[in-house]
C-alpha positions as CSV (number, residue, x, y, z in Angstrom):
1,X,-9.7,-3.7,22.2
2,X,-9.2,-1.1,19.8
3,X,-10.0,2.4,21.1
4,X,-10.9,4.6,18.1
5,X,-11.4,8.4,18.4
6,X,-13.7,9.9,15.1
7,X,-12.8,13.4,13.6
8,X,-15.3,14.6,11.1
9,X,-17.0,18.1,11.3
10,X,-20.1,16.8,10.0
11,X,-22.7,14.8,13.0
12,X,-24.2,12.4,10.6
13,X,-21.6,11.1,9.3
14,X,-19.8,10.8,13.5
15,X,-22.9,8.8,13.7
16,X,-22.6,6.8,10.4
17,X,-18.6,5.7,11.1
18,X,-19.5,5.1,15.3
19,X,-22.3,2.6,13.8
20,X,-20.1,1.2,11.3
21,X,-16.9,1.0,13.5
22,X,-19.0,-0.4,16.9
23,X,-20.2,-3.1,14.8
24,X,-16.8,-4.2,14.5
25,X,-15.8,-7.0,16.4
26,X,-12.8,-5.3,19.0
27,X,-13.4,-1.9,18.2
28,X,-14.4,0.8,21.0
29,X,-15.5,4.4,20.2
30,X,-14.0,6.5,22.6
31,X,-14.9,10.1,21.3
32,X,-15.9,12.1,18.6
33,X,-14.5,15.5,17.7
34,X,-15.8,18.1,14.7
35,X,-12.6,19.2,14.0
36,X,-8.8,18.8,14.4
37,X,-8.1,21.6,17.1
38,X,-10.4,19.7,19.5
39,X,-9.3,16.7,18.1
40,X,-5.7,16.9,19.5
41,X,-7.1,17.9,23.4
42,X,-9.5,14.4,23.2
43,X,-6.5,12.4,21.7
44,X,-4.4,14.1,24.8
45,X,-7.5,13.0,27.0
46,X,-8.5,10.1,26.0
47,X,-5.3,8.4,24.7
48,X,-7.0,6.3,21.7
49,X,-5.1,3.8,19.1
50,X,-6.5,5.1,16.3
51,X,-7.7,8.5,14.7
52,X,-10.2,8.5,11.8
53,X,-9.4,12.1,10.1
54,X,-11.9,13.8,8.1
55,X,-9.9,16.0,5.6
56,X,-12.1,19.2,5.2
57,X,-12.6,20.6,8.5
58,X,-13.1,24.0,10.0
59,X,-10.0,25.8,12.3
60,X,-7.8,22.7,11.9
61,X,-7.9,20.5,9.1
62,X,-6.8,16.8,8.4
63,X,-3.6,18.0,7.4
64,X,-2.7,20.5,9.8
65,X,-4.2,17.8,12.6
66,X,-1.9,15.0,11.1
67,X,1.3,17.6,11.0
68,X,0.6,18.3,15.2
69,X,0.6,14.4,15.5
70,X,3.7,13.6,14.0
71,X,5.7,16.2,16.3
72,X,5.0,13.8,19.8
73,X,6.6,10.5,20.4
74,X,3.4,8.8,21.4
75,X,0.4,9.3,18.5
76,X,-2.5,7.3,17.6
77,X,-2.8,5.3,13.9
78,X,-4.8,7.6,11.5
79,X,-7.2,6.4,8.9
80,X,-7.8,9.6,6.6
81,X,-11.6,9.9,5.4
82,X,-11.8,11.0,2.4
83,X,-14.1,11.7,-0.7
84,X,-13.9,11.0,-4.1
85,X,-12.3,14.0,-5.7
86,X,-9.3,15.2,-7.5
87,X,-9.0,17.7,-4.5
88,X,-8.9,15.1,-1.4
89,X,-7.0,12.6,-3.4
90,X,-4.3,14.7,-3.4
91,X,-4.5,15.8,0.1
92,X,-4.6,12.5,0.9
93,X,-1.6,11.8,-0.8
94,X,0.4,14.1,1.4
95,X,-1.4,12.9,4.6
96,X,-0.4,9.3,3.8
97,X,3.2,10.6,2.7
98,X,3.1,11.8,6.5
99,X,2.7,8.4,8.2
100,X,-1.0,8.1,8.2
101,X,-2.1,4.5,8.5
102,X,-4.2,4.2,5.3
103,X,-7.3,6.1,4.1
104,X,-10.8,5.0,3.4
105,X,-13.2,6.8,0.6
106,X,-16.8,8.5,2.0
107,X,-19.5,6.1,-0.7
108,X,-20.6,8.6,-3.5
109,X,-24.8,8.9,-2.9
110,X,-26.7,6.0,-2.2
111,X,-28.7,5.2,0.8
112,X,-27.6,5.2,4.8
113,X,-27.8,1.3,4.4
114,X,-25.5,1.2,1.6
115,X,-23.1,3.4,2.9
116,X,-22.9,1.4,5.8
117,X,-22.5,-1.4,4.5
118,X,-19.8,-0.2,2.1
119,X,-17.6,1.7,4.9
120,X,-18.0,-1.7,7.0
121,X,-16.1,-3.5,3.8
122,X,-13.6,-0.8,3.9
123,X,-13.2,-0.5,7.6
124,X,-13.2,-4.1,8.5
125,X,-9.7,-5.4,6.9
126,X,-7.8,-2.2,8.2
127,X,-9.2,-2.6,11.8
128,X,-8.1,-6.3,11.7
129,X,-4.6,-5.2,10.5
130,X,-4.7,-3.0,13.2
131,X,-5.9,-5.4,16.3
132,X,-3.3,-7.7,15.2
133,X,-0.4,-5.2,15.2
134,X,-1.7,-4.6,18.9
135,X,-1.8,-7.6,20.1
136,X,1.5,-8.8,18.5
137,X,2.8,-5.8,20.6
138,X,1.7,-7.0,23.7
139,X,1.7,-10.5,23.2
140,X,4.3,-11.0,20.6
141,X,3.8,-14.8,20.0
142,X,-0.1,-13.9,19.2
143,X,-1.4,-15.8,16.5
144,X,2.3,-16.5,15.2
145,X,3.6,-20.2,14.2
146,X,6.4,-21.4,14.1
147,X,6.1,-21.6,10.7
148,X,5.0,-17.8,10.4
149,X,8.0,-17.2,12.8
150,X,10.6,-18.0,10.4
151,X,9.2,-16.1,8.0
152,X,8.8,-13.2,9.8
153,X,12.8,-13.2,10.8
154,X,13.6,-14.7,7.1
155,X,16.5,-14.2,5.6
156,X,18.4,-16.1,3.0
157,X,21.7,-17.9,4.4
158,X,25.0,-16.7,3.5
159,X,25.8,-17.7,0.1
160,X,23.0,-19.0,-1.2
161,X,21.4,-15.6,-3.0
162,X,22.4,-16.8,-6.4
163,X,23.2,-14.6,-9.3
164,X,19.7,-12.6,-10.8
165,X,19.4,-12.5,-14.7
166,X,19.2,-9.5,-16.0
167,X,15.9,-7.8,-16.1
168,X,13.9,-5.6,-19.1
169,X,11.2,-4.8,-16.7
170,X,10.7,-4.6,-12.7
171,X,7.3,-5.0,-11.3
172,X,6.1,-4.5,-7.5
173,X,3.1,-5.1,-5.3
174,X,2.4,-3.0,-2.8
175,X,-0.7,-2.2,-0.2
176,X,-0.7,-0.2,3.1
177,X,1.8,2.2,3.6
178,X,2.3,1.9,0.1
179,X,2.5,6.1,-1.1
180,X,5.0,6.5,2.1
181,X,7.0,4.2,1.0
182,X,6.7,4.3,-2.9
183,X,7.6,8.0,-1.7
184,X,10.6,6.7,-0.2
185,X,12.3,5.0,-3.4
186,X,10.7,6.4,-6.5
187,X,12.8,9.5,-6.0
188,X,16.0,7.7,-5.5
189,X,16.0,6.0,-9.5
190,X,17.5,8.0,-12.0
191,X,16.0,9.8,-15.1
192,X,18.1,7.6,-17.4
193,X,16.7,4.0,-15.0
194,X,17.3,1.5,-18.2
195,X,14.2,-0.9,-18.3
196,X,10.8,0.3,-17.2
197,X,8.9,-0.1,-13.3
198,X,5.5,-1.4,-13.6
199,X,3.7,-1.1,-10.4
200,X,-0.1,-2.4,-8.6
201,X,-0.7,-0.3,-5.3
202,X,-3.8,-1.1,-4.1
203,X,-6.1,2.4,-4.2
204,X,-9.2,3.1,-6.3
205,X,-9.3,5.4,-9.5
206,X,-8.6,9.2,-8.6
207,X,-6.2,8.2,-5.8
208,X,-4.0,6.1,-8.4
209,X,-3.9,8.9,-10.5
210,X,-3.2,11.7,-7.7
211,X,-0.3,9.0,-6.2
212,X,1.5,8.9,-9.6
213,X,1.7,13.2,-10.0
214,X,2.5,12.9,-6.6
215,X,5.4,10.5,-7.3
216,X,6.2,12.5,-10.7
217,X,6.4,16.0,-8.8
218,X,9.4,14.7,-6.7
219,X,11.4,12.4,-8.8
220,X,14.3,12.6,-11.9
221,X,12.2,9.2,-13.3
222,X,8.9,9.8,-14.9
223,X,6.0,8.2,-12.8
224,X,2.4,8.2,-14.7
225,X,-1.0,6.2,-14.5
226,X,-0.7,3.9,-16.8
227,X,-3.2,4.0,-19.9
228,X,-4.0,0.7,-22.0
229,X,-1.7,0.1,-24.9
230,X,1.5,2.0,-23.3
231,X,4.7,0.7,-24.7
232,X,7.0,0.5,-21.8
233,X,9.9,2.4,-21.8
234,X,13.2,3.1,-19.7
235,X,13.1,5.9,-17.1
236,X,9.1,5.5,-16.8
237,X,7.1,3.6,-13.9
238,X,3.4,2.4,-14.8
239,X,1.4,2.6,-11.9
240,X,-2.0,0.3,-13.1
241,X,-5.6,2.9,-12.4
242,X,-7.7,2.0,-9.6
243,X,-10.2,-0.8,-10.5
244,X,-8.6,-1.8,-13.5
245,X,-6.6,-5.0,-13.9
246,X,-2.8,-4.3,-15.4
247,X,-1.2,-7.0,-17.3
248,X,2.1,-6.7,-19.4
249,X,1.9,-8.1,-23.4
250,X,4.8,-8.6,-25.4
251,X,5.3,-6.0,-27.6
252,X,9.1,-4.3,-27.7
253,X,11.6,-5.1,-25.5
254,X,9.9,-4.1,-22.6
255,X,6.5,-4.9,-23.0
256,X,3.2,-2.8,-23.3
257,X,0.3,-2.3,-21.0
258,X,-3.2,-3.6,-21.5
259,X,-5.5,-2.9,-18.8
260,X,-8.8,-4.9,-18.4
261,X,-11.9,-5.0,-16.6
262,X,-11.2,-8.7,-15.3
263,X,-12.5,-9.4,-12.1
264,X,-10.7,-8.9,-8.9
265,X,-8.5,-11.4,-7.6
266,X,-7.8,-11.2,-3.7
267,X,-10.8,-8.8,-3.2
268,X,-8.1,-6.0,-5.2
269,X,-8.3,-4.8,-8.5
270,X,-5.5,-3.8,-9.6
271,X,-3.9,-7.1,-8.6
272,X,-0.5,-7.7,-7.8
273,X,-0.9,-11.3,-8.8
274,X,-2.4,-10.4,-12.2
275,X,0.6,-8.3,-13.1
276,X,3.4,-10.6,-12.4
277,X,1.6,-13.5,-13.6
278,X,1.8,-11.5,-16.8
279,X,4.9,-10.4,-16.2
280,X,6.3,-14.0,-15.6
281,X,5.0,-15.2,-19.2
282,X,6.0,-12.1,-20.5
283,X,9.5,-11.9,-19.8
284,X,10.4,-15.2,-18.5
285,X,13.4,-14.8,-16.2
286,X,14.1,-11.6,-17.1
287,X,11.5,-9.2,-14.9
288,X,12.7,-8.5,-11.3
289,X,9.4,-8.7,-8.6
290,X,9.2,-6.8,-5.8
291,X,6.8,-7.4,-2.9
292,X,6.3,-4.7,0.0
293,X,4.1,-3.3,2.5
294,X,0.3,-4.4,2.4
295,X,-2.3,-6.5,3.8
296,X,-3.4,-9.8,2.6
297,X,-1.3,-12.5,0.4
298,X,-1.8,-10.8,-3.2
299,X,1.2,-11.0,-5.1
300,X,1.9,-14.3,-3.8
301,X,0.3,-16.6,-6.4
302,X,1.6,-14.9,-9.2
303,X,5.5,-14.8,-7.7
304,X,5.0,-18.3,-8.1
305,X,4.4,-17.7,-12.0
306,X,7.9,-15.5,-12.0
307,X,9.9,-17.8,-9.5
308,X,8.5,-20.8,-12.3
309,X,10.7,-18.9,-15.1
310,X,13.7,-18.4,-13.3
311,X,13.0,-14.8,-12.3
312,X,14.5,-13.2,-8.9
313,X,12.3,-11.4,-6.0
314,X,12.9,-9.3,-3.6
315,X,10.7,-8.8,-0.3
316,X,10.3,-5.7,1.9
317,X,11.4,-6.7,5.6
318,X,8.7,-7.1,8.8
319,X,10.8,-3.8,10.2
320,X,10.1,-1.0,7.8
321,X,6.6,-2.5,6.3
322,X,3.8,-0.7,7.9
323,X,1.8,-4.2,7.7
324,X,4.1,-7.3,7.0
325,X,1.2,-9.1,5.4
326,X,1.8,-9.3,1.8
327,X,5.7,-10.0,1.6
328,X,5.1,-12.2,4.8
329,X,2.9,-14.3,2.7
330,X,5.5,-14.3,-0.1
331,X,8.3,-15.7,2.1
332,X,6.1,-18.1,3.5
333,X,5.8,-19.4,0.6
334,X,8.6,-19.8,-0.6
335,X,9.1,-17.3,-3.8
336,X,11.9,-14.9,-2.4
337,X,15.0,-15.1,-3.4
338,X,16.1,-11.7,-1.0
339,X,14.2,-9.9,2.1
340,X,15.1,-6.4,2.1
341,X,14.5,-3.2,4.4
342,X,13.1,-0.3,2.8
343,X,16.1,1.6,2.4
344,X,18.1,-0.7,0.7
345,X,15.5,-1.6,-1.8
346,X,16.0,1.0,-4.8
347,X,20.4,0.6,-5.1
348,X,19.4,-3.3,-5.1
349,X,17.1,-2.9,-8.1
350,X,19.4,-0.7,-9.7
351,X,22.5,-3.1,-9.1
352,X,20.5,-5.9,-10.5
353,X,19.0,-4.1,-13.3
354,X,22.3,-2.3,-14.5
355,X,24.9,-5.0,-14.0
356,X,26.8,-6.2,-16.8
């Protein structure tokens, strides 16, 4: 059972997410708080797994309620709640470069029923990523095969990572606990990186957008949203706009970006597996792929494409991904040539991609 404490300073909406989140097979409401100062003395009290964190609040903040949690060794999971603005994207942002979980969107209008039912589609995947995680904890051979045990422990034998060819683009896939991490390496690649980063996190439009002038603020490399048409170019990473599909076309060296309105593929749009399908027919061999954090299996199907024309992939490990769902799957099937942990990740792409 999860036990789930709700911040949010205004009462219909407590009562909207504890009807959306009781309904949700597992999950407990514990509490409900209308802002972060008596957020923290319920959490103290009533000891819940996970925190859903409004971001406007009066006193205390999301924020300033996120920055108390991260100074004590035991602290809940925290789902931000946020709205659809320029504003809240970008204090989302921070909050997620801070270790929260993941962050849903508040639905923009519409009926009670409607925004029910769209916070239940939101809520449902992140709780079941979350009730797993738990019971893996307790019960560490929970809902784990054999098969899935090997792949969680994978790692290529000794000698057998073979040479990769030498890429003009890298693309990555990359879910929950995605802007943490993408926070992570971004930074660490030089102004003068020589082939392009192309990237699919999973987030809807605004969030995109703030995550890439997030990324841009701190790092030498320029990171922007990518628009259609873009010609790819060295020392730039392309992250793909929410709820529009990124594919790479040959035009250059390095490829240009056309974005569609295709439909989604795994339930996500942008799709890891419609950029490195593209990316595989684009560039043959010569693309590196990179699959990290997230839930689900996207990315999978379209490694496959890549692995198909010779091109080399890289996984993040089960240690530093907040869910080890989407390069899980990856291994699992087969399509990684390398299983990395998080720090490591940027100097390999950069050996790979600058070798003679």
């Amino acid at each position: 059972m999860l036990r789930v404490l709700i911040v949010d300073d205004t009462a219909l909406y407590r009562k909207i997410l504890r009807d959306v989140l009781e309904n949700i097979p597992g999950v407990q409401v514990v509490g409900t708080a209308y802002n972060g100062k008596i957020a923290l003395e319920k959490i103290d009290m009533l000891q819940p797994d996970l925190v859903t964190l409004d971001v406007e609040m009066p006193e205390m903040n999301g924020l300033q309620t996120l920055e108390h949690l991260r100074l004590r060794k035991q602290k809940p999971r925290v789902i931000m709640v946020s709205s659809l603005t320029k504003k809240d994207a970008m204090v989302t942002m921070r909050a997620l470069h801070l270790g929260a979980f993941d962050f849903i969107t508040k639905p923009d209008g519409g009926s009670i029923a409607s925004n029910v039912k769209e916070l239940t589609e939101q809520f449902t995947p992140k709780i079941e990523a979350l009730l797993r995680q738990k019971q893996a904890s307790v019960h560490p051979s929970y809902s784990v095969t054999p098969k899935d045990q090997s792949a969680r422990s994978y790692s290529p034998p000794t000698g057998t990572i073979k040479t990769p060819p030498r890429p003009r683009a890298v693309v990555v896939g990359i879910s929950t606990g995605g802007p943490k991490a993408l926070g992570e390496i971004i930074p660490r690649f030089p102004a003068n990186f020589p082939v392009p980063i192309y990237i699919v996190q999973h987030m809807p439009p605004v969030f995109t957008r703030a995550l890439a002038e997030s990324l841009n603020k701190k790092s030498s490399i320029t990171v922007v949203e990518a628009e259609n048409n873009m010609t790819g170019q060295p020392g730039h990473v392309y992250i793909a706009p929410g709820n529009k599909q990124m594919k790479i076309i040959h035009n250059g060296p390095f490829g240009a970006i056309q974005l569609t309105d295709d439909p989604p593929e795994n339930f996500c749009k942008p799709s890891a597996d419609y950029l490195f399908r593209s990316a595989g027919k684009t560039f043959g061999a010569h693309v590196l792929g990179v699959i990290m954090t997230g839930m689900g299996r996207d990315g999978t199907k379209g490694l496959e494409v890549m692995k198909q024309e010779g091109a080399y992939v890289i996984a993040q490990d089960q240690e530093t991904s907040t869910v080890f769902g989407m390069p899980m799957e990856a291994i699992k099937a087969g399509v990684v040539d390398e299983v990395l942990p998080l720090q490591q990740i940027p100097d390999k792409i950069i050996q790979i991609v600058t070798k003679n």
